[in-house]
DOBAMAR-736694 format. One record per residue (C-alpha): residue in one letter; x, y, z. Coordinates in pm, 1 decimal. Example, Ala and Ser with C-alpha at 12.3 -4.5 7.8 and 13.67 -1.06 7.14 Angstrom:
2
("A",(1230.0,-450.0,780.0))
("S",(1367.0,-106.0,714.0))
END
This chain:
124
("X",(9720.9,8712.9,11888.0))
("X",(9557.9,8950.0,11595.5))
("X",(9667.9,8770.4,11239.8))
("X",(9474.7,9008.5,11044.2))
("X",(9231.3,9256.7,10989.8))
("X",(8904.5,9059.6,10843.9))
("X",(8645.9,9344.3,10770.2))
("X",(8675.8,9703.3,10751.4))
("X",(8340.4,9917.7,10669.2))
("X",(8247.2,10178.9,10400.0))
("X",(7894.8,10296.9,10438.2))
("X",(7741.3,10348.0,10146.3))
("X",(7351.8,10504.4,10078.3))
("X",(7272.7,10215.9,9829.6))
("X",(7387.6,9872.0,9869.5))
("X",(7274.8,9726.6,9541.9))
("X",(7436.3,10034.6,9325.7))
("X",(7749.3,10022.0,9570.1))
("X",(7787.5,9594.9,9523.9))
("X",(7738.8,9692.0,9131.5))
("X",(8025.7,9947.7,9158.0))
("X",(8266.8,9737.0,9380.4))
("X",(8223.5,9445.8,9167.9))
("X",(8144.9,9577.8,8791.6))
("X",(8339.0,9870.6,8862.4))
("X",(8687.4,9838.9,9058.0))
("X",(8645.3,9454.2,8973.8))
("X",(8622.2,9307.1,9326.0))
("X",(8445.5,8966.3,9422.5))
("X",(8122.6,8946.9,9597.6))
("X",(8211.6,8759.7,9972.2))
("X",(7898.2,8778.0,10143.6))
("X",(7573.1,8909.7,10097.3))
("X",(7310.2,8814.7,10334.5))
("X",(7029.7,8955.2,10499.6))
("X",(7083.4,9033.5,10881.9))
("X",(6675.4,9065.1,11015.3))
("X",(6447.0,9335.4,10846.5))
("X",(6584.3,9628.5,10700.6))
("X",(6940.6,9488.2,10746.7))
("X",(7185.5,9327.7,10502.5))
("X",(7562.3,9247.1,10504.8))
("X",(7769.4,9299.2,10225.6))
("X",(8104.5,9264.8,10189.5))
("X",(8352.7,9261.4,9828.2))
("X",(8697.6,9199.1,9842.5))
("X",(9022.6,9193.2,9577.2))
("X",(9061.1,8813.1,9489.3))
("X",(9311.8,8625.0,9725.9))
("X",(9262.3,8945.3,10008.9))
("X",(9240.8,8851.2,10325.0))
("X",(9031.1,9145.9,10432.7))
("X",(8685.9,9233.6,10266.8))
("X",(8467.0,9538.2,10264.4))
("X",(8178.2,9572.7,10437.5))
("X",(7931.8,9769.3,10258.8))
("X",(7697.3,9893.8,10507.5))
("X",(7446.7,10181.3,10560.0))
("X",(7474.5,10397.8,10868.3))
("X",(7331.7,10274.4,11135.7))
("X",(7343.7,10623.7,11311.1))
("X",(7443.3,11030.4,11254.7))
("X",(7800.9,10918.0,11367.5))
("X",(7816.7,10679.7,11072.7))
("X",(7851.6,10903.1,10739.4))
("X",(7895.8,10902.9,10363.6))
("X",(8248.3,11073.3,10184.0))
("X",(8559.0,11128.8,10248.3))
("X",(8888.5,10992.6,10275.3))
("X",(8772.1,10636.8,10426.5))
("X",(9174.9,10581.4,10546.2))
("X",(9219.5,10278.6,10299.7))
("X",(9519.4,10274.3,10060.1))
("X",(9489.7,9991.4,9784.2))
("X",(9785.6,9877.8,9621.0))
("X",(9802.1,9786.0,9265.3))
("X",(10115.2,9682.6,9061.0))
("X",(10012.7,9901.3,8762.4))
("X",(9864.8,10229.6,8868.9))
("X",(9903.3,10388.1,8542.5))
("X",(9688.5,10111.2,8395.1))
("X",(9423.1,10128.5,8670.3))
("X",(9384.0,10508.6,8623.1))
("X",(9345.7,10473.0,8278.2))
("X",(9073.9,10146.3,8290.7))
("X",(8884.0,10322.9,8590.9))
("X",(8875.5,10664.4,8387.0))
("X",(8732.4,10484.0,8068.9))
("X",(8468.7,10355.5,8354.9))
("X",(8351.5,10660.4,8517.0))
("X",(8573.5,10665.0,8803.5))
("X",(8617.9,10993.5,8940.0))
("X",(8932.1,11055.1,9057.8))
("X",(9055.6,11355.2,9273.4))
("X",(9447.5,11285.8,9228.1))
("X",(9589.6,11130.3,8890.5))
("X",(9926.1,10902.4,8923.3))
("X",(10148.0,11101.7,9097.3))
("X",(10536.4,11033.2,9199.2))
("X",(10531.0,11008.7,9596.7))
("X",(10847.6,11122.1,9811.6))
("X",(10797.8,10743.8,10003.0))
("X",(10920.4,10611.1,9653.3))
("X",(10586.3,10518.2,9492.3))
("X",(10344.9,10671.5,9299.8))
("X",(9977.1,10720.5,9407.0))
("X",(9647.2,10857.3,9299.0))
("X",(9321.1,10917.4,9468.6))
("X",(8924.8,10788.2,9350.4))
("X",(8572.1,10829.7,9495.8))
("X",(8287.5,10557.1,9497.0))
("X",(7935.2,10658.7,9448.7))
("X",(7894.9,10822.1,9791.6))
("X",(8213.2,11018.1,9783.6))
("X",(8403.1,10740.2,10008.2))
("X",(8808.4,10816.9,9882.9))
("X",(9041.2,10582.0,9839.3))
("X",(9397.2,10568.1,9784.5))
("X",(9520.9,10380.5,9524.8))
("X",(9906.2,10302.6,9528.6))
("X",(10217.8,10165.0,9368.1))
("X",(10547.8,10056.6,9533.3))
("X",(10793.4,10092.7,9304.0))
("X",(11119.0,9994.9,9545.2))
END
């Protein structure tokens, strides 16, 4: 039986300037970071107490690509305050807090590669 989903990946063009982001940035927690043979390193970041981390990972092929909306919806109990204290750092953001018809309000933010995200708020 599936209990969870461990890893999902974001591929980024810069690991160290991604981690930095993740971590500095958004305020995630380093998991892992270890090199995987030459040229290779895994990397993932994760919200404290998640059960599922990040992989940060460069593309290993053309099929493998930077930007866009990566399909991940984070969920944070303020998203008024998280707009505001990603703004002040540099977060771009192609949505601001917005009232959803599902009852919750939303807004949307890009890493460093263009990778979207979802950020959202259940309010019932």
């Amino acid at each position: 039986m599936i209990t969870h989903i461990q890893v999902a990946t974001v591929y980024v063009s810069d690991q160290d300037k991604a981690l930095d982001f993740y971590t500095s940035i958004l305020g995630m927690s380093k998991c892992v970071d270890m090199p995987l043979g030459p040229g290779y390193r895994w990397v993932e970041v994760a919200p404290d107490g998640a059960q599922t981390s990040i992989s940060l990972a460069r593309p290993a092929d053309p099929a493998q690509t930077l930007g866009g909306f990566t399909g991940f919806i984070l969920n944070t109990d303020d998203v008024h305050a998280f707009y505001q204290t990603m703004k002040s750092r540099g977060v771009v953001f192609s949505q601001e807090p917005t009232a959803q018809p599902w009852g919750g309000i939303q807004a949307s933010f890009s890493d460093l590669d263009g990778n979207q995200f979802l950020i959202a708020q259940r309010t019932s």
